[in-house]
Every structure is written in C-alpha cells, then in structure tokens.
Legacy VTK file of the C-alpha trace (Angstrom):
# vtk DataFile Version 3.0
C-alpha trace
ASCII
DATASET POLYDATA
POINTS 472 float
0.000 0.000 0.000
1.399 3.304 -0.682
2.630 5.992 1.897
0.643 9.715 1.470
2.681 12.970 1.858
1.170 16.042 2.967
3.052 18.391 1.548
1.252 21.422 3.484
2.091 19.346 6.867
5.764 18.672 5.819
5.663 22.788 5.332
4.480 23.665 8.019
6.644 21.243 10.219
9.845 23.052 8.537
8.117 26.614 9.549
7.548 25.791 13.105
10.942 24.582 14.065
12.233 27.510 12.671
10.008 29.718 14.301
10.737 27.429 17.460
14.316 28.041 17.031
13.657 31.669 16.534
11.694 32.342 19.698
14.590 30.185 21.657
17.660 32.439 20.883
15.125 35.216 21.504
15.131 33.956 25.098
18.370 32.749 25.245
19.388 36.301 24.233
17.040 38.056 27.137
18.337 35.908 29.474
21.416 36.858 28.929
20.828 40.658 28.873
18.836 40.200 32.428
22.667 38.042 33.883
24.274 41.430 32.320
22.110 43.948 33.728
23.036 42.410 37.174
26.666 43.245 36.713
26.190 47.094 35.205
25.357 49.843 37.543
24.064 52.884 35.517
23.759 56.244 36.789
23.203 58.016 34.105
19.804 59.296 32.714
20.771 57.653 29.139
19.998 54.112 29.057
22.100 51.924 27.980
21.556 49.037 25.213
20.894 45.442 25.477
24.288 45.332 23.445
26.099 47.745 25.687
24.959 45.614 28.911
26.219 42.550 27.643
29.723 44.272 26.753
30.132 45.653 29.670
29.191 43.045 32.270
32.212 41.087 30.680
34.580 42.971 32.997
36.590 45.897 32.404
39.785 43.762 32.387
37.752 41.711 29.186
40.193 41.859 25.727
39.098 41.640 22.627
39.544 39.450 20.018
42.955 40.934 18.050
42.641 41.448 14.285
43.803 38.408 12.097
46.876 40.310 10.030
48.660 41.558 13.539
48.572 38.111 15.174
51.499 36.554 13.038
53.771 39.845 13.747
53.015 39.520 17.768
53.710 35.853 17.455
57.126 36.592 15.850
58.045 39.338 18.687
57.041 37.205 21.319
59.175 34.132 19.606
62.023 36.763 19.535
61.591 37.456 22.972
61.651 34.028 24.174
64.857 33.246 21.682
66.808 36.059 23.551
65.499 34.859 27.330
66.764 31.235 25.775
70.405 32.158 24.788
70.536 33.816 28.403
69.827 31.317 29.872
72.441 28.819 28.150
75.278 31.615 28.644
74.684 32.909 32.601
72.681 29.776 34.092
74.392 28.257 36.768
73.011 24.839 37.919
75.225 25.011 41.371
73.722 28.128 42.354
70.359 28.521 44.563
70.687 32.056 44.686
67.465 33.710 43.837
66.731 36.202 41.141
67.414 39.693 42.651
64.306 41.409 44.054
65.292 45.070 42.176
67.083 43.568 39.156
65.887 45.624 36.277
65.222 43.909 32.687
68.614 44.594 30.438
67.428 43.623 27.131
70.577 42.358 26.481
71.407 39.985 23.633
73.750 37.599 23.080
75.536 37.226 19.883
78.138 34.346 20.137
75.997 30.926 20.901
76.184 27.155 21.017
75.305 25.659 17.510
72.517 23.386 18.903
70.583 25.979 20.483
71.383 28.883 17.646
70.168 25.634 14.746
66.985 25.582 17.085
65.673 28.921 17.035
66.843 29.345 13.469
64.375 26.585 12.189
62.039 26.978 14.708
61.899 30.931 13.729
61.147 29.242 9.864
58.360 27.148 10.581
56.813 30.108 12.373
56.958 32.566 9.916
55.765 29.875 7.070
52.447 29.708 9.757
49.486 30.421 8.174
47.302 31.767 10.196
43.704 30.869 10.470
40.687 33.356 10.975
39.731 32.551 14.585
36.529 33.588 15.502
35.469 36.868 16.989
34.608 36.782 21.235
32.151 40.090 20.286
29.454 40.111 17.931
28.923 42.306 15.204
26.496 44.150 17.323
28.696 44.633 20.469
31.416 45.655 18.628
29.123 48.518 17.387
28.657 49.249 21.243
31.860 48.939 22.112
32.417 51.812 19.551
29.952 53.904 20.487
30.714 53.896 24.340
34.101 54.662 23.274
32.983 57.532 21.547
30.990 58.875 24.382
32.615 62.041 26.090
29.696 62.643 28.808
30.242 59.493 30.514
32.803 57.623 32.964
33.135 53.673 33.155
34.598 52.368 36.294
34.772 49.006 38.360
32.626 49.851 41.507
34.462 49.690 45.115
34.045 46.286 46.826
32.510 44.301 44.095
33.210 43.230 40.344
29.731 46.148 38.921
30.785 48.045 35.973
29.216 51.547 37.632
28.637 53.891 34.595
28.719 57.500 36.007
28.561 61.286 34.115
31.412 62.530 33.389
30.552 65.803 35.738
29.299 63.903 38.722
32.372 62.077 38.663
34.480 65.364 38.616
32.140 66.927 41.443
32.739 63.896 43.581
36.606 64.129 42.983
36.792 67.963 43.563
34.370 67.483 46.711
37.183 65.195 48.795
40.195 67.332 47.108
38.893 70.232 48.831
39.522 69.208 52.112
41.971 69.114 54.993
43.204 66.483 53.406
44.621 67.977 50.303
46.283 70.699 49.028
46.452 72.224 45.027
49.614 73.255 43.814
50.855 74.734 41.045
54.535 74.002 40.571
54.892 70.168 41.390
59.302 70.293 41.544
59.641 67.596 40.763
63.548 67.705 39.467
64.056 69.528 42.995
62.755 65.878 44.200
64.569 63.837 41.953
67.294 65.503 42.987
66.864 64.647 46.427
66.002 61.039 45.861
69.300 60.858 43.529
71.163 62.920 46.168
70.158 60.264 48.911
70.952 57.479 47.079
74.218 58.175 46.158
74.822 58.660 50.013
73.512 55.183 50.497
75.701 53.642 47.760
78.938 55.156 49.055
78.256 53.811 52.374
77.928 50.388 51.182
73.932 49.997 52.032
73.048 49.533 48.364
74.547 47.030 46.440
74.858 47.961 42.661
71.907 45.820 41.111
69.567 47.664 44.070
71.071 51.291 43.299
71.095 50.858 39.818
66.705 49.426 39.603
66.262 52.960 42.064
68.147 55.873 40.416
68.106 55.213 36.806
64.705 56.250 36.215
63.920 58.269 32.545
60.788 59.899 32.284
58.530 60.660 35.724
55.370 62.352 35.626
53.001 62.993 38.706
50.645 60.393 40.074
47.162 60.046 38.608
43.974 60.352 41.000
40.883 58.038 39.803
37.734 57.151 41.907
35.850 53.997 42.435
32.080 54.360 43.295
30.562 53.019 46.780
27.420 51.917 45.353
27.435 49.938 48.552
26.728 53.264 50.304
23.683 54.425 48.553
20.647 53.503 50.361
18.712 49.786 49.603
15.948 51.405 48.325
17.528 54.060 45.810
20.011 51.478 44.862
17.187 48.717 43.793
15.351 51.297 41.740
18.395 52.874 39.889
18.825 48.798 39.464
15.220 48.117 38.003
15.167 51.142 36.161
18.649 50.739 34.473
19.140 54.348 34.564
19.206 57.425 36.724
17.023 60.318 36.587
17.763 62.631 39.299
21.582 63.338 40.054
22.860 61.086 42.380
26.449 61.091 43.370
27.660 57.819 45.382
30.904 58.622 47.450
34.356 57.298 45.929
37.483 55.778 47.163
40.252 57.872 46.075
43.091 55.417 44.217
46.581 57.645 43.014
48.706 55.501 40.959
51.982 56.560 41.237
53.316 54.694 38.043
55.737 56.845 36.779
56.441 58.904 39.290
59.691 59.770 41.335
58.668 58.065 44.481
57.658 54.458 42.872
60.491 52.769 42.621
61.771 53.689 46.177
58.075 53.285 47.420
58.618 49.335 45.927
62.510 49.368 48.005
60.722 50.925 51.260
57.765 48.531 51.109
60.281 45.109 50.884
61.703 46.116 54.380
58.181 46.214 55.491
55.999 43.453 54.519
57.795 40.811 56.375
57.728 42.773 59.408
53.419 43.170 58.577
53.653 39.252 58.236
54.936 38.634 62.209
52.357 40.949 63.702
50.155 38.999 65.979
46.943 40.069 64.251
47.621 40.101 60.787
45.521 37.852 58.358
46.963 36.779 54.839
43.689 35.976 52.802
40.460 34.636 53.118
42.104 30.492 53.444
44.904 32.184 56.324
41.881 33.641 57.868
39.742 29.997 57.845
42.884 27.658 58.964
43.223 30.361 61.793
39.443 30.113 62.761
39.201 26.259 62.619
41.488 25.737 65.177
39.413 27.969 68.106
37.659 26.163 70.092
35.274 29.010 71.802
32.053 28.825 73.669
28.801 28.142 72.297
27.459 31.844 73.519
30.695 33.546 72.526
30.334 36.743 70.672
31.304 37.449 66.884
32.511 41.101 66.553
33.226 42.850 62.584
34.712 46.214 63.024
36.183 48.601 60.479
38.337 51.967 60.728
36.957 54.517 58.727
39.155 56.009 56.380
42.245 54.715 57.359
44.595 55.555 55.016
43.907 59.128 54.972
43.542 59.545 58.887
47.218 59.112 59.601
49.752 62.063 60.184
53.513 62.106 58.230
55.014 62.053 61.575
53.219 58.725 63.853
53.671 56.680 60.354
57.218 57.442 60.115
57.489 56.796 64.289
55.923 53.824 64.061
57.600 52.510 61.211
61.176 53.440 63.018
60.361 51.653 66.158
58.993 48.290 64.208
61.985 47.993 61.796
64.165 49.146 64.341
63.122 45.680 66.758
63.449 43.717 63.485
65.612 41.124 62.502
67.721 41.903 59.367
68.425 38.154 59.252
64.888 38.233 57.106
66.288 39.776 53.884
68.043 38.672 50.972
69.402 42.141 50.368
71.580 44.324 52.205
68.695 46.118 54.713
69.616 49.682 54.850
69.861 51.755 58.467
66.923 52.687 60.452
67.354 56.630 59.261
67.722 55.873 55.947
64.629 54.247 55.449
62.861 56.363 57.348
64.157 59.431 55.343
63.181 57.656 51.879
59.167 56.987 53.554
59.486 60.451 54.278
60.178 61.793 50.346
57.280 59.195 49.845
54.512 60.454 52.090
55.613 64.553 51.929
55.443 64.294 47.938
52.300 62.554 46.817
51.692 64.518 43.833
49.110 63.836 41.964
47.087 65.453 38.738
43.025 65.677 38.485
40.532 67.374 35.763
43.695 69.282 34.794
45.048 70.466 37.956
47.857 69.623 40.632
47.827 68.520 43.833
49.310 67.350 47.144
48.370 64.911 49.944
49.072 66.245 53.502
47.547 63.671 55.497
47.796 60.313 55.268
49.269 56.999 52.777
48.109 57.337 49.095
45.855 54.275 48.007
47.830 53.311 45.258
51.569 53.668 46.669
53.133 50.223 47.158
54.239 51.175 50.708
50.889 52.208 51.697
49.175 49.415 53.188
52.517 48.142 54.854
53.169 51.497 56.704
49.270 51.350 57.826
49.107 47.533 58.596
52.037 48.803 61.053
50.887 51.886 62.538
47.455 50.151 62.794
48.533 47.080 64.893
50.463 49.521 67.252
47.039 51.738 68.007
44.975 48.577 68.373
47.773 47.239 70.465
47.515 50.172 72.315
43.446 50.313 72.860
43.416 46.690 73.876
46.003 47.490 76.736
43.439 50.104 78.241
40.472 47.548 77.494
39.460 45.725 81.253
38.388 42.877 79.604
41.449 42.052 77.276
41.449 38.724 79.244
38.516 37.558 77.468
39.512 37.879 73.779
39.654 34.682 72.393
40.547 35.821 68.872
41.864 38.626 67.343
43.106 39.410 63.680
42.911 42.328 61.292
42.761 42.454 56.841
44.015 45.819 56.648
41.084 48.055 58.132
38.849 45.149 58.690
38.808 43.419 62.345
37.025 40.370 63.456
36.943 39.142 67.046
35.878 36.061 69.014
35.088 37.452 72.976
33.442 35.029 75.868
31.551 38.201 77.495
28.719 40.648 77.520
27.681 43.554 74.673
28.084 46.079 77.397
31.887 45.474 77.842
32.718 45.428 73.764
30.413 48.502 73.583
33.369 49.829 76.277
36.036 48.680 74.109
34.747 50.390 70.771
33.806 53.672 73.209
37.826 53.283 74.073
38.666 52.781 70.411
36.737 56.105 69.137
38.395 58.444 71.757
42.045 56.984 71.247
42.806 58.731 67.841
41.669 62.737 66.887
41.382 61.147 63.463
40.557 57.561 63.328
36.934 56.195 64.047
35.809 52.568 64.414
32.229 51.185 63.100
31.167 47.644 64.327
28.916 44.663 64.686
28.205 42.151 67.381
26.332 38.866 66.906
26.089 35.616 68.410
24.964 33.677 65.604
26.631 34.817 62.251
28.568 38.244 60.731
30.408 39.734 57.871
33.680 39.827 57.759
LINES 1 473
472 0 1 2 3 4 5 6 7 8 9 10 11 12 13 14 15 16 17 18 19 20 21 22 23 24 25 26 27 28 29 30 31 32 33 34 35 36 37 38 39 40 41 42 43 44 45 46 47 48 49 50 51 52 53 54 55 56 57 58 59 60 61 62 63 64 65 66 67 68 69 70 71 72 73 74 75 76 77 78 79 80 81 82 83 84 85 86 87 88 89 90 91 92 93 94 95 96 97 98 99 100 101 102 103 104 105 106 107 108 109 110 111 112 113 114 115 116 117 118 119 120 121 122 123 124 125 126 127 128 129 130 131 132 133 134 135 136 137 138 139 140 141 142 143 144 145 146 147 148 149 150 151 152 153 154 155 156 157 158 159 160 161 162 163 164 165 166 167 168 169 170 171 172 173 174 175 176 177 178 179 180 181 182 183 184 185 186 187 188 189 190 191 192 193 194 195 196 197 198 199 200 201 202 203 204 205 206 207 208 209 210 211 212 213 214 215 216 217 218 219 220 221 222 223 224 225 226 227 228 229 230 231 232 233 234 235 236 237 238 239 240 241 242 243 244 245 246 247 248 249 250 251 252 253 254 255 256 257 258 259 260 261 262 263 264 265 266 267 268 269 270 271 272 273 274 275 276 277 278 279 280 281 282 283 284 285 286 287 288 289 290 291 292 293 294 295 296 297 298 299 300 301 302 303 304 305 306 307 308 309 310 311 312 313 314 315 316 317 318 319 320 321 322 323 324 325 326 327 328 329 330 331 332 333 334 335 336 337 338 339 340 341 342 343 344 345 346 347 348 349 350 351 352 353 354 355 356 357 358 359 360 361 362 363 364 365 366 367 368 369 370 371 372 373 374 375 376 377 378 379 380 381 382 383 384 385 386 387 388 389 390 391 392 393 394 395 396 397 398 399 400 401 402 403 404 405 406 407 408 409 410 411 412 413 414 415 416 417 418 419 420 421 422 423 424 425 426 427 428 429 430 431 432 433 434 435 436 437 438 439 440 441 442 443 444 445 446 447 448 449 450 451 452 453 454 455 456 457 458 459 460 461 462 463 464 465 466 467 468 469 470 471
C-alpha cells in the first residue's frame, strides 16, 4: 500500500521549528541581557543598550579578540623574545647556584651574539616554521552588534566607566558627577592644590640620597642601579571607584530596576593615586620590601580569606561567645607624616635583618626615603595639581605596609586600656577590617569600641556584634 505525503504538513513542520528556534535564541538572548544587567550599575539618565549591557558586564579587564593580520607579527616578537630569554639562559645559568633572582634587578634587554650551535640551529628553524604559519581566521569573542557598542561607548565624552568599590559592577557614572565627587574630597583638609609640582628639585633629592647610600655600602649595585636610573617621571594620577554599597537599599534597587538614573545622584568614591611613573615608585617598591615581612609577624595580621579559615578552625570558643566585625573609617587618609614614620622606626628598628636577601639599609635611611614618599604625593586631576598632607596614598606600594604597622600599634595600644582584654579569644585584622571572638557581655565590647573612638583625633571605628553569624 502506498505511503501519502502532505506536503502542506511537511511545510508547516519546517516553519515551526524555525520559528521554534527563533523564539529560543530570543530567550536565550534576554536571558542573557537580564545576567548582564546584574553586573552594570548605571547612573546616568541615558539608558544603555541590550548590546552595551552585555559588553560591559564582561569585565573591564575583558580583551578583545585581536585582528587576524597583527597576530602573526606579535607571534614573531614574542618568539624573539623568548629566543633572547633562551640564549641567556644557556650563557649565565648556573646549575650550582640557589641564589634567587634579585628582588630590584631591572630587565637589560641584552642579547647575546656568540651561541652554542645546537641551540642557535633551534631557534633558526624553529623561527622558519613560524613565519611559514598560516594563520587561520579565529573567531570573533564580540558580535557584530557589540562591537558597534563597544564603539559607540568609546565615543561617548559625557560618561565615565569604572569598576565599583568592593565588588566586580561596571558603575557607569557622568562625566561631571564624577568630577564633582573628585573635587568634593580634594577640597579638604586632606589635600592641598599646587601649582609648581618640583619635581627635578625631588629627583634631585632622591638621587642625592641614594648616592649617600651607595657610598656607604647599604646599596649594592643591582639595588642602586633598579632605584636611580629612572627616565621619564610624571606625577601620580587620581581616579575614583564608586561606593554603590553606600547608597541607600531602596535608591540602589530602583536605579537597578530602572537601568538608569534620573535625578543626580552622586555615590561617594574611594580615592586610588597611581603613582606609576612617578619619582617616588620605585623607592616606594625598596621601602615597602623592608616592610611586609615585618606586617607578616604581627600577631593580628591575616593573609587571605584560606589564612583567615585555617586560623578560625582551630578555636575552640564557647557556644554563647560573641562574633565582633569592626572597620576603621578612612584609614589611610587619617594618619599624620610624623606617627607613620614613628611607628615605622620603632617596628623595623626591633626587626631582625636576618629576614632579607638584600643588604637592609639603616633605620634613618629608610625612614628618610618613607618620608620623600609620604611629603610628595603629587598627583594630577581634571587638569590640575595637587598634594596629599595627610595620610598613605591608596595606590603607593608602601601604603598598606606602613598602615598595617601603625594600625597594629594603636589597636595594640586600645586593647592594653580595654578591662576585659582577658577575654579575647581571637583577634586578627585584613588591613582596616577586624574580626573578634570574645566570651563576654555587649556592654563590655560597647566599652572597648567607646575606648577605640576616643584613642585617635582622626581615626573612628564602626562595628557589629552577633552571636549567631557576621560579615567579615
């Protein structure tokens, strides 16, 4: 018996699963955007595309696919590169040596021109078969559409992309509020503008200060030579990442729901100055070697978040013990020039030198190079100049060394005055954030905290007590 086709079925079968395709990526594609929107903060009145969402909740740290005709060329400069390293390392290896690579030694470039046949035969033919390579068109991680966005917010002048403070948001602010909120915490005590930065006048004195050190033998040539011969400096850079964190619930889920921001709202920003570039890094980098081990012995200090759970594990407290989160407000910026430099002296000072690989330099001397470091944060914003006169820049590599220090010795210092010190079962410290384990009442860590907040003019401390569960 014969089969019958229905044509019009067999149609219409072929119409539907294309349609059911269709309506698939549809949602595929909206549940993507609503993952994105999650991860973009936008507080702006503009809103921003379903293309632009997805292209920026990738991460400002995301790269782009390179274009085909440059990745042959960068493949040939990297294999050059790694050619050079490999005649190097024939010539200067030494297999009886377990001396480790010098913690200033600067990058020479240099390259070798007599070398053993074997290894010269090696790159020669491995350098052919490279550049004989044909490359293949690999596919693009953007689509055609969010490469258009990527464009256009490129093109955008009004606007200011940052990662928000505390948390992996792209926050997309206006290019004004972002300025207002930068000029609102430059005008302070804090901060002073200036209009002739010196900076050969503190070259000089960094140069001047070296030399000193190298005659007397506390520098040995590798060190002195990584710290003085620096080219180009410019001044530091101020940027700002937004404390969406701050705002309140309520205006924060709206702006969220919304996707944009109608009315003006300005969250507060952590300051950041990068100082790459500028005449203080590279003896901010020698100051801050002599200090992290020192950070590493302090009774308090916590590594990471595993140091922090091995440490934890082992207590053994009571079930009605209290958990206790503090933080110090503003810490790097509440510190005078003169107790970080104290503090600093009397630490290193009680150190052992045994610790370093490198000749450690006198207790003046490095105390005279943190100096040059804190008394000439200079720093350029919107087009101006200015100076830091309180406090460790965020952004300087000795910065959260020289606080981690001056911190400890202040809570060290509270805790003596505290009557019941007896009962802290646990205490450590991630920079500005504290967590405690105490078999007591509220009323007596209220007392400690009251203690805290009158110890410092400058320094405040903000904190939580439960018995069941806390952030830390």
């Amino acid at each position: 018996m014969a089969r019958r086709f229905n044509r019009n079925a067999k149609s219409k079968s072929k119409k539907n699963r294309a349609m059911n395709f269709k309506a698939r990526k549809i949602r595929e594609h909206k549940n993507k955007v609503l993952i994105a929107r999650d991860h973009v903060f936008n507080l702006t009145p503009d809103k921003l595309s379903d293309d632009e969402y997805l292209l920026l909740a990738k991460g400002l740290k995301f790269v782009p696919s390179p274009v085909s005709h440059k990745v042959k060329q960068q493949v040939m400069k990297d294999f050059n590169e790694f050619a050079r390293k490999l005649k190097c390392r024939f010539i200067f290896h030494d297999p009886d040596s377990d001396n480790d690579i010098h913690p200033f030694r600067m990058k020479s470039g240099f390259e070798p021109q007599i070398m053993n046949n074997s290894v010269q035969t090696y790159i020669d033919k491995t350098r052919l078969e490279l550049s004989s390579m044909e490359v293949r068109k690999s596919s693009d991680n953007l689509s055609t559409s969010e490469r258009r966005a990527l464009k256009r917010l490129k093109d955008r002048t009004d606007i200011i992309i940052k990662k928000a403070d505390k948390n992996n948001m792209c926050v997309v602010t206006r290019k004004t509020d972002y300025i207002l909120e930068g000029e609102r915490q430059l005008n302070s005590k804090y901060y002073c503008k200036i209009t002739n930065p010196k900076l050969n006048h503190l070259k000089d004195s960094i140069t001047q200060k070296l030399c000193e050190m190298n005659t007397k033998g506390v520098l040995d040539h590798i060190t002195y030579d990584c710290l003085w011969k620096v080219k180009n400096t410019r001044v530091g850079r101020l940027y700002l990442l937004p404390k969406i964190h701050k705002l309140n619930i309520k205006t924060f889920n709206e702006i969220k729901n919304n996707g944009s921001c109608n009315s003006p709202i300005i969250p507060p920003g952590r300051p950041i100055i990068s100082q790459i570039g500028s005449p203080t890094e590279r003896i901010s980098q020698y100051v801050d070697y002599f200090l992290t081990p020192i950070v590493q012995t302090l009774s308090t200090y916590i590594r990471d978040s595993s140091d922090f759970i091995l440490k934890v594990e082992q207590l053994r407290p009571q079930p009605k013990c209290l958990l206790v989160s503090y933080d110090v407000t503003s810490l790097y910026t509440n510190m005078q020039f003169e107790e970080l430099i104290t503090a600093v002296q009397i630490a290193y000072t009680n150190f052992s030198k045994a610790e370093y690989t490198i000749p450690a330099p006198p207790t003046a001397d490095l105390c005279f190079l943190l100096r040059l470091v804190l008394e000439n944060n200079i720093f350029e914003f919107n087009s101006a100049m200015y100076k830091q006169t309180i406090g460790c820049a965020m952004g300087s590599k000795c910065s959260p060394s020289v606080c981690d220090i001056r911190l400890h010795q202040i809570t060290d210092e509270i805790i003596d005055k505290f009557t019941g010190k007896n009962d802290l079962i646990y205490h450590g410290r991630y920079r500005d954030d504290g967590f405690i384990i105490f078999h007591g009442s509220e009323a007596v860590i209220h007392e400690l905290f009251e203690i805290a907040n009158s110890h410092h003019p400058l320094l405040k401390f903000t904190y939580e007590i439960s018995t069941q569960e806390i952030n830390f």
